[in-house]
N, C-alpha and C positions, 0 to 999 in steps of 0.2 A: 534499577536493575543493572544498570552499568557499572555501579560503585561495588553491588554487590559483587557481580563476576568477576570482576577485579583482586576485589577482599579477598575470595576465596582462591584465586590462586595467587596470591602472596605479593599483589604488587605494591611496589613500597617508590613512593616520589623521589625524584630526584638521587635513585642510586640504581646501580647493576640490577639488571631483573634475572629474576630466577627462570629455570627453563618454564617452571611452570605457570607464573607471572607473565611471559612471554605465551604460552600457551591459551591463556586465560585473555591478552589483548586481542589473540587472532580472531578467536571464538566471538569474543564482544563485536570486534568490528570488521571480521569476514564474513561469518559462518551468519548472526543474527541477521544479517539484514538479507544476506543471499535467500535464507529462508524465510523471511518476511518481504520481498520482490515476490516469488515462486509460487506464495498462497494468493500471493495479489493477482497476480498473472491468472492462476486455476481460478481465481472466482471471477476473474472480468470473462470468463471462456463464459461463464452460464449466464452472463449478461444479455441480456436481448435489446440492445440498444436499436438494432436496425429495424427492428420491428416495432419496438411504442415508436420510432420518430416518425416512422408511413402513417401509423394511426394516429398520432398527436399533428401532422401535416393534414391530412384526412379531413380530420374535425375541425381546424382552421379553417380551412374551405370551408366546409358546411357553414361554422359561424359567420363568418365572411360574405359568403353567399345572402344568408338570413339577413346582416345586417345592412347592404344594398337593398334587397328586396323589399327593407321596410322606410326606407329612406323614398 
């Protein structure tokens, strides 16, 4: 993906880059990953982390419980 956004705006190794070669490195490694951080962020929102750990803590107990009581 990177090589390609590159290719297409005209970046060429080891010489002067073009505005639009220049345009094409921002994109690659501003703009990508700002928008790949942003969806990560929005979906850890719909995470319900704090809730399976009360009930995953919960059901430890219980098992816990169960396995003293048979001991």
């Amino acid at each position: 993906m990177t090589a390609g956004i590159l290719a297409a705006g005209g970046y060429q190794a080891n010489k002067v880059q073009s505005t639009s070669a220049l345009h094409a490195i921002e994109f690659n490694f501003i703009w990508i990953p700002i928008v790949g951080f942003a969806i990560a962020a929005i979906a850890l929102m719909f995470y319900k982390a704090d809730k399976q750990e009360k009930m995953y803590l919960v059901e430890l107990a219980e098992r816990n419980a169960k396995l003293k009581s048979e001991e």
